[in-house]
C-alpha positions as CSV (number, residue, x, y, z in Angstrom):
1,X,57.9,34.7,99.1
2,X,60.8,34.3,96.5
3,X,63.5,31.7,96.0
4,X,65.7,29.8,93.6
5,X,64.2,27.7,91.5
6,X,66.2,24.8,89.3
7,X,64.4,24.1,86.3
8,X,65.7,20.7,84.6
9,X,66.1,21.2,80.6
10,X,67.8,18.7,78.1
11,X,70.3,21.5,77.5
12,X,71.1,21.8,80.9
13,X,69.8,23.1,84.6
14,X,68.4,26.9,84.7
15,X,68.1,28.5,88.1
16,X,65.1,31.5,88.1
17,X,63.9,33.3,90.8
18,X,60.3,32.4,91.4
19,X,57.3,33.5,93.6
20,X,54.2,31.2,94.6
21,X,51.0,32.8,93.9
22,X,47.6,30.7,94.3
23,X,45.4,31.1,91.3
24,X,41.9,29.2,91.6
25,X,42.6,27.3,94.7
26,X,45.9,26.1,93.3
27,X,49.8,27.0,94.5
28,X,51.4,28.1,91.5
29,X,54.7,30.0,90.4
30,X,55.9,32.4,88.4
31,X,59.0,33.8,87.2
32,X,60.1,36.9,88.4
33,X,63.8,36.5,86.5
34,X,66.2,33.9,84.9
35,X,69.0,33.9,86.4
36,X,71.3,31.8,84.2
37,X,72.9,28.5,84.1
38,X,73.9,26.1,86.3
39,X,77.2,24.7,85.4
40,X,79.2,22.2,88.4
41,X,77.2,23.9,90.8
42,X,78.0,27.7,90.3
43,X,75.6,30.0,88.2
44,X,76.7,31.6,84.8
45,X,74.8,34.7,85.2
46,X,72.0,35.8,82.2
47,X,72.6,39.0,82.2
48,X,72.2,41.4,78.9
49,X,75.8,43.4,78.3
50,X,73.8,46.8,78.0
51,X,72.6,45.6,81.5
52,X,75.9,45.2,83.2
53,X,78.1,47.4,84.9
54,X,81.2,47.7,87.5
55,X,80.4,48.7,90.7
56,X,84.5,49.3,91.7
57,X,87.8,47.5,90.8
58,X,90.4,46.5,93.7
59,X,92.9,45.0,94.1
60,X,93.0,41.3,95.5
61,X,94.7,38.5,94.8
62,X,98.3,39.4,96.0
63,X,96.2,40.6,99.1
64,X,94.4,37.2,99.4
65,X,98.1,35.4,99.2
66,X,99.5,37.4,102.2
67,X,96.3,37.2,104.0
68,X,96.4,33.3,103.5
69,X,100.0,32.7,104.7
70,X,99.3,35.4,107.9
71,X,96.1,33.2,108.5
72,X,98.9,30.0,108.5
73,X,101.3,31.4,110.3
74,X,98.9,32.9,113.5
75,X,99.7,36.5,112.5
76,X,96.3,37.1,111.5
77,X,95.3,36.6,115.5
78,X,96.7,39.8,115.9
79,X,93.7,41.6,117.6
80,X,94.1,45.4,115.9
81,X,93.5,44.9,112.6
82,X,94.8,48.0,111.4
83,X,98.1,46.9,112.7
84,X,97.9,43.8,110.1
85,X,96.5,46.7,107.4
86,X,100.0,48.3,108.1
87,X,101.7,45.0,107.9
88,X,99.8,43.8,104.6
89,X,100.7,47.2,103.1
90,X,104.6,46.7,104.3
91,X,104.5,44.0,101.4
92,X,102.5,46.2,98.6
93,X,104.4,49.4,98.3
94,X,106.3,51.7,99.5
95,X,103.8,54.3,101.0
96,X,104.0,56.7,104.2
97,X,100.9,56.5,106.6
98,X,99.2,59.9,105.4
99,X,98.4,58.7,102.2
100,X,97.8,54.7,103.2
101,X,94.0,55.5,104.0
102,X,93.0,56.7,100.5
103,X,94.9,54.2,99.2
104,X,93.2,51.4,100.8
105,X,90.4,52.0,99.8
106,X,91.2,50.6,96.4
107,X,92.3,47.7,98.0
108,X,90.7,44.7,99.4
109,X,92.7,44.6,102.3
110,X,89.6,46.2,104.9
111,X,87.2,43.3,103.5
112,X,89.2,40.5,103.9
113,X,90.4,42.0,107.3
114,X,86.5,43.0,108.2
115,X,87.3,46.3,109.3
116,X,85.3,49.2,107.9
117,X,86.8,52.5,107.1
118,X,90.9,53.0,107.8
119,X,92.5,56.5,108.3
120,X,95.5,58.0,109.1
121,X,94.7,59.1,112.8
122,X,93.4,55.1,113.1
123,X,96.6,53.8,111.7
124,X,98.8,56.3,114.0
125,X,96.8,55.0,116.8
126,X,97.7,51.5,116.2
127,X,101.1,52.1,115.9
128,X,101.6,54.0,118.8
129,X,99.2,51.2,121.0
130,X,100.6,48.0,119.8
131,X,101.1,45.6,122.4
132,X,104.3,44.5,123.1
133,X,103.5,41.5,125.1
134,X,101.1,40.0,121.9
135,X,104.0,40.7,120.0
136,X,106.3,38.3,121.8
137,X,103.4,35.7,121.8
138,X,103.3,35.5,117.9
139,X,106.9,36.0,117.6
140,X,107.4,33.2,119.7
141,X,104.7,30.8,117.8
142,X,106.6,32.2,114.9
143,X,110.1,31.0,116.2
144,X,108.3,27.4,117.1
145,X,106.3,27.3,113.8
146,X,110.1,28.0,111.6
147,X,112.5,25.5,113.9
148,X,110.4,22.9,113.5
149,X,110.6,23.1,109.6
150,X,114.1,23.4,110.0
151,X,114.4,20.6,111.7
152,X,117.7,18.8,113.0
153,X,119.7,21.8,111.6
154,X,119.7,24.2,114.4
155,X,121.8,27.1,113.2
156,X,121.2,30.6,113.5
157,X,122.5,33.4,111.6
158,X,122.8,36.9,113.0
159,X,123.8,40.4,111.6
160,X,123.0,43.9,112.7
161,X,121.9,46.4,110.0
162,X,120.4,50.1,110.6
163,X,118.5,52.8,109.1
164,X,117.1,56.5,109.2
165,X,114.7,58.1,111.1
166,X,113.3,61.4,111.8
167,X,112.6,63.2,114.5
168,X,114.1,64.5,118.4
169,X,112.1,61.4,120.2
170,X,115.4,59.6,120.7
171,X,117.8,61.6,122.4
172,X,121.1,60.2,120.3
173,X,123.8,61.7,118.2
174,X,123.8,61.3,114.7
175,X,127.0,58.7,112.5
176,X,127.7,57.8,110.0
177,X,126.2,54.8,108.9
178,X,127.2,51.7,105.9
179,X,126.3,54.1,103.4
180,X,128.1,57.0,104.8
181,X,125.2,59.6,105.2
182,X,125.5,61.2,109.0
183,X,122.1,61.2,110.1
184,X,120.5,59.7,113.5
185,X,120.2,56.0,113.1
186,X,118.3,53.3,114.9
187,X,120.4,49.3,114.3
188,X,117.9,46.3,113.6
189,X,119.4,43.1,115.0
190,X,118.2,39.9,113.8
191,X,118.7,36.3,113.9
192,X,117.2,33.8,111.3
193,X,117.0,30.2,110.5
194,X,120.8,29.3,108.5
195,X,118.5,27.3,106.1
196,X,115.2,28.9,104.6
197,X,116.2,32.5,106.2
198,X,113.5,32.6,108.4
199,X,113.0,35.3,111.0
200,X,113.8,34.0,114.7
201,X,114.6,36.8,116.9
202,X,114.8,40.6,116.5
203,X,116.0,43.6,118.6
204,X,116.6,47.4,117.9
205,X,119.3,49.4,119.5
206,X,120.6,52.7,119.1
207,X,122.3,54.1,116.4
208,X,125.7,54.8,118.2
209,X,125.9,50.9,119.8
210,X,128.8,49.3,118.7
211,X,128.3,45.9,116.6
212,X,130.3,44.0,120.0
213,X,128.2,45.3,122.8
214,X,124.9,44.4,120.4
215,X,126.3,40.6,119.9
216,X,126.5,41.0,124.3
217,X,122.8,41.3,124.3
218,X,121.2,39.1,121.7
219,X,123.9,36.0,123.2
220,X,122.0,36.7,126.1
221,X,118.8,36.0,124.3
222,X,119.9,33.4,121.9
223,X,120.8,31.8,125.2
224,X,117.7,31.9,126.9
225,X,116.1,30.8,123.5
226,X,118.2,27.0,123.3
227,X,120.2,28.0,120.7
228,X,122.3,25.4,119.4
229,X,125.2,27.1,116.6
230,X,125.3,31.0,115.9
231,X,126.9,32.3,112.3
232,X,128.3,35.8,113.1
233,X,130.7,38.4,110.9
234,X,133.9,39.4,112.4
235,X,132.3,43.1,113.3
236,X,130.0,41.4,116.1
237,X,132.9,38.8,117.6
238,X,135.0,39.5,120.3
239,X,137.3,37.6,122.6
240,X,134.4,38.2,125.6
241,X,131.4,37.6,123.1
242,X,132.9,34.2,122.7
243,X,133.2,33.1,126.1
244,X,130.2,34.4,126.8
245,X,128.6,32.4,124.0
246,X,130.7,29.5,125.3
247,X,129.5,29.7,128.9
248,X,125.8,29.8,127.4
249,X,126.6,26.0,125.4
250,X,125.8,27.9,122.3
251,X,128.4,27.0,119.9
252,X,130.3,29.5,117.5
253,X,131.5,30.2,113.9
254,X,132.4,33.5,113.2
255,X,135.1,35.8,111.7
256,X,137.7,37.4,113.6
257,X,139.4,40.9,113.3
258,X,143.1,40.8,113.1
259,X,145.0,41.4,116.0
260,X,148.4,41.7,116.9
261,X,148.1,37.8,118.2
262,X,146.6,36.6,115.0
263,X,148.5,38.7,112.7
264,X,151.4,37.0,114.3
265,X,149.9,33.6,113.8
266,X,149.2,34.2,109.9
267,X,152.9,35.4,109.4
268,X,154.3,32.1,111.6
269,X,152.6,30.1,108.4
270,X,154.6,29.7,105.3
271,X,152.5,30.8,102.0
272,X,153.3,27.6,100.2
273,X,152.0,26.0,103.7
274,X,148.4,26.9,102.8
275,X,148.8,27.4,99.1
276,X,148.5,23.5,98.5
277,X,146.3,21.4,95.9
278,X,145.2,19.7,99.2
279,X,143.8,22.8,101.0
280,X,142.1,24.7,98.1
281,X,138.2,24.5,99.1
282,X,135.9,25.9,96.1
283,X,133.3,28.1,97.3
284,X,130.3,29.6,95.5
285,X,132.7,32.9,95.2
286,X,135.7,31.4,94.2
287,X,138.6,28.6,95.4
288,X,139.9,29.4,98.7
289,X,142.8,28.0,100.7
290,X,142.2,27.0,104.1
291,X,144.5,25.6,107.1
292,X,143.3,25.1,111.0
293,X,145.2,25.6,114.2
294,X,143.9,25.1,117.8
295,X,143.5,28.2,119.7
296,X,141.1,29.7,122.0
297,X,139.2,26.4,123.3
298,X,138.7,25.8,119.5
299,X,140.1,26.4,116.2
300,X,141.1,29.1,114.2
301,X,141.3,28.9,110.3
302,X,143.3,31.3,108.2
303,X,141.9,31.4,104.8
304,X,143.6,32.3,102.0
305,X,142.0,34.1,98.8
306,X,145.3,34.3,96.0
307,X,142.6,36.3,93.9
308,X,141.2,38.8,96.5
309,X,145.5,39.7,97.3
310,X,146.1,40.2,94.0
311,X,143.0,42.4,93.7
312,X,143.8,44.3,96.8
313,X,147.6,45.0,95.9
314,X,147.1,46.5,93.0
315,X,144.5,49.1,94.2
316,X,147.4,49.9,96.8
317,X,149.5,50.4,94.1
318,X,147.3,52.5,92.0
319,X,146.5,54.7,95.3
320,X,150.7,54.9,95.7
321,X,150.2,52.9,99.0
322,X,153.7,50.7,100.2
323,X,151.6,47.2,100.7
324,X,154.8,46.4,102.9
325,X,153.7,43.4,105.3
326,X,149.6,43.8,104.9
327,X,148.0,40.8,105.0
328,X,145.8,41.1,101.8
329,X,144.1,38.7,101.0
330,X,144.1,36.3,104.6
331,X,141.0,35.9,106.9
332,X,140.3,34.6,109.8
333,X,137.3,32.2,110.8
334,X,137.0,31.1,114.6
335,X,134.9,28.1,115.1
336,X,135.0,25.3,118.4
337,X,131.7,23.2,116.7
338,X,132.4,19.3,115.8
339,X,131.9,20.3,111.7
340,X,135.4,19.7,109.8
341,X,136.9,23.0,108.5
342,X,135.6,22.5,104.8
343,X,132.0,22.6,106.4
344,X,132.6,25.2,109.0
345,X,134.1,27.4,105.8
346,X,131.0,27.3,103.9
347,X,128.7,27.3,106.3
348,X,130.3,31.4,107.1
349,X,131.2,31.9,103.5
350,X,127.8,31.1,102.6
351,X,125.7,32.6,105.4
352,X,124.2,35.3,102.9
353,X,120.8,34.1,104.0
354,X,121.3,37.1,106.4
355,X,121.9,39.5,103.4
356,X,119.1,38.6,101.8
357,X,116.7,38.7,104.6
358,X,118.1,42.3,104.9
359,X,118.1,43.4,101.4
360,X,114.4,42.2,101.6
361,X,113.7,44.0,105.0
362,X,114.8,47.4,103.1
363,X,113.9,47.0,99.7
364,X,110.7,44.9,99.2
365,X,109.1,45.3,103.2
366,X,110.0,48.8,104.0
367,X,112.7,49.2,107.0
368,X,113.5,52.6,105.1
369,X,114.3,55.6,106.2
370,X,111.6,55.6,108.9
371,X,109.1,58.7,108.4
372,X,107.7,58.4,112.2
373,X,108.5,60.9,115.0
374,X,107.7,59.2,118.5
375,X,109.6,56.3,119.8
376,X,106.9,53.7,119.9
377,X,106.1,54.6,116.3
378,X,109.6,53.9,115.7
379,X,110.1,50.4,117.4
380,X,106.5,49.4,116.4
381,X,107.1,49.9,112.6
382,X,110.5,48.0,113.1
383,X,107.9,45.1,114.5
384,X,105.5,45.5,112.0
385,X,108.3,44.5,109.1
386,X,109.6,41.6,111.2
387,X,105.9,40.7,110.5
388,X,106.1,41.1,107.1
389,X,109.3,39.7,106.4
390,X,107.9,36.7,108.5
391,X,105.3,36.5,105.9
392,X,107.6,36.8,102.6
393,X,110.3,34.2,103.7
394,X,107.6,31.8,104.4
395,X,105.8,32.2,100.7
396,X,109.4,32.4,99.5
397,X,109.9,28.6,101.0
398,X,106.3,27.2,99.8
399,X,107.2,28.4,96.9
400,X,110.7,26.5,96.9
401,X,111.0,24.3,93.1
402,X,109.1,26.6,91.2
403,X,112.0,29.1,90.3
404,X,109.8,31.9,91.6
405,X,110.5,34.3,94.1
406,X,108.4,35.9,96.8
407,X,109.3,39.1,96.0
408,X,108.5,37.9,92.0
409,X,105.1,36.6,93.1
410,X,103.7,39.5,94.9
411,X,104.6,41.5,91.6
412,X,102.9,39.0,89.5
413,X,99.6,38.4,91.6
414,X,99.5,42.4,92.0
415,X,97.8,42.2,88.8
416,X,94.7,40.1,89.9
417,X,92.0,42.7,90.9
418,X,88.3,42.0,92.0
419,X,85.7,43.6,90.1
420,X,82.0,43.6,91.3
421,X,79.7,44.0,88.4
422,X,76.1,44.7,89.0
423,X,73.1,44.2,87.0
424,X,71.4,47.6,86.5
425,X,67.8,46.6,86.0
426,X,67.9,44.7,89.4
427,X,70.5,46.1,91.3
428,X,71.9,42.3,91.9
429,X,75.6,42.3,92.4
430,X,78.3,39.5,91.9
431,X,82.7,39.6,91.9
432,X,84.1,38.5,89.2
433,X,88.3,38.2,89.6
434,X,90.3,39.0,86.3
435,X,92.5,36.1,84.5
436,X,95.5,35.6,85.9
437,X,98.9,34.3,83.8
438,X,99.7,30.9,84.0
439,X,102.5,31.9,87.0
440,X,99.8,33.6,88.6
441,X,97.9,30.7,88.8
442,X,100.3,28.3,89.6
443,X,101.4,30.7,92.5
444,X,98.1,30.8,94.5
445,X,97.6,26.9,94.1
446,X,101.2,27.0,95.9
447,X,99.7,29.3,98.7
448,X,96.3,27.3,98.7
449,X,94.2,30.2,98.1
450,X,91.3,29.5,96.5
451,X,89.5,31.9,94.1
452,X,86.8,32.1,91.3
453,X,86.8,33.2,87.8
């Protein structure tokens, strides 16, 4: 029988492959092959150059990073691993299902998943059979997992955004939507942490839902969530969304649209009221001036931007339009927390957390113009980038102090492959990861994912 051998040299510890043999009544051995050095515990191969070659070449170590943080965060529990191939890919590329199962197989994503092959009718499968109920188990861990990081600072931020899809499964009429195409839309609702952006709560409506009715629903479920303090835009307020919210103990900041009431109560303030050295607030935008007045079981503050009413009266003029009495340049914020007005200011000013998580959501995740037909393969691919965007916001925050984005390291790690050489004369094999940069490096010691050179 065979085995490792270490043989103990002044120049160092060999490792061979031996066999006993017994040669005139004694046990002795002999080498079958050297197989290198031994150097703090791991083997440098002795292998001739002419001997070695490459097996295949994948790519790995942006796949090991996701994989790590899913493996944190209890997304890797989800029990259909090609659902976690779809959500692994959502970070990698922009790719429609069709063509995912050739590509995969260049990628290491099926080994460090341990599934075997993965094609196209599998993936479909999976999207059309994932379980709803396990989703709201690891969305929930999730939403556990991300408050408690956040800490004593409770505040939610929520924003509605929407996108394409194809296909007569939803029975809805096409609008226009924020980048004026008229097309059939589906709206992706979502709530995250006012901090480190991370995802709380989700919901997809239909395309022709107002913004108002939308907030109506998710109050209901921020409500049955504890929420503390929700962040809203003026397109999802209301005078009923905020009694609702009230009568839930959620408390509110969020813009208002000007009515006839509140235009009334801008005009009963003098301009050189508000324009005051005393009420001018500098934001990360610009210097705004700000004044409070009680209303509504809470407080409204007019805000004042000099620079946006300049702006906007002169592209009236330009157009030929009479500015007459519009208001340009005033908004209104509606708030009834215990935060002074500077803080409650900033706090909506500076919600872009929400933008971000979108801009991501679209851009580096994939909620694009959805290429899927059937209506579970809709809503399942809108929970499969929740997933995803779970996974980037959470790398984006262990990677906080390093001036690297997730986004940036997932481009930068996408350059680590796995290659497995073998040797030809005895068929041994061994993986061998290329060099990274020094960012790459310093990114997966972030991410604790261990590797070797």
């Amino acid at each position: 029988m065979a085995f490792i051998r270490r043989i103990k040299k002044k120049s160092g510890i060999y490792l061979a492959k031996v066999e006993s043999y017994r040669k005139e009544g004694k046990v002795k051995q002999r080498v079958i092959k050297y197989l290198g050095k031994e150097i703090d515990g791991e083997i440098v191969r002795r292998v001739k150059s002419s001997d070695i070659g490459v097996e295949y070449v994948k790519r790995s170590l942006d796949i090991m990073a996701i994989d790590k943080v899913a493996d944190e965060l209890g997304i890797k529990e989800i029990r259909d691993k090609n659902i976690l191939a779809l959500v692994y890919s959502q970070l990698m590329g922009n790719r429609t299902i069709n063509k995912m199962g050739e590509w995969l197989r260049f990628s290491e994503i099926p080994e460090v998943l341990g599934i075997g092959e993965v094609n196209s009718i599998g993936l479909y499968n999976s999207l059309s059979y994932f379980d709803e109920e396990e989703f709201k188990v690891i969305e929930r861990r999730l939403k556990e997992f991300f408050m408690s990081i956040e800490g004593s600072n409770r505040s939610i931020v929520i924003d509605v955004s929407d996108t394409y899809f194809e296909g007569d499964s939803l029975e809805i009429e096409s609008r226009r939507g924020k980048d004026g195409k008229v097309k059939k839309l589906r709206q992706f609702c979502i709530a995250t942490t006012f901090k480190e952006g991370f995802p709380l709560l989700y919901s997809s409506y239909q395309g022709n839902l107002s913004n108002i009715n939308i907030m109506k629903d998710m109050g209901m479920k921020l409500g049955e969530e504890g929420c503390e303090m929700v962040v809203m835009d003026r397109g999802m307020s209301s005078i009923e969304n905020i009694k609702m919210l009230k009568s839930l103990g959620i408390k509110i900041i969020c813009g208002l649209r000007k009515n006839n009431k509140l235009i009334d109560i801008i005009k009963g303030i003098r301009r050189e009221e508000i324009y005051r050295r005393e009420n001018r607030l500098e934001l990360k935008s610009g210097s705004v001036y700000i004044k409070g007045i009680k209303d509504l079981g809470g407080e409204i503050i007019i805000v004042y931007n000099p620079q946006l009413e300049i702006y906007r009266n002169e592209q009236a003029f330009e157009k030929g339009i009479d500015i007459g009495e519009k208001l340009y340049g005033y908004s209104l914020i509606y708030h009834d927390t215990d935060l002074v007005i500077e803080e409650v200011v900033k706090r909506y000013y500076e919600k872009d957390i929400i933008e971000r998580a979108f801009k991501q959501m679209k851009g580096v995740i994939g909620i694009r113009p959805v290429r899927v037909w059937l209506r579970e393969h809709i809503e399942n691919h809108f929970r499969i980038c929740y997933l995803a965007y779970a996974i980037l916001s959470y790398i984006n925050y262990k990677l906080e102090g390093t001036g690297i984005s997730g986004k940036e390291s997932l481009e930068i790690l996408k350059q680590g492959y796995k290659v497995r050489l073998v040797d030809k004369s005895s068929k041994d094999g061994w993986d061998l990861w290329v060099p990274l940069e020094p960012k790459g490096k310093e990114i997966l010691k972030k991410l604790g994912v261990v590797y070797k050179t």
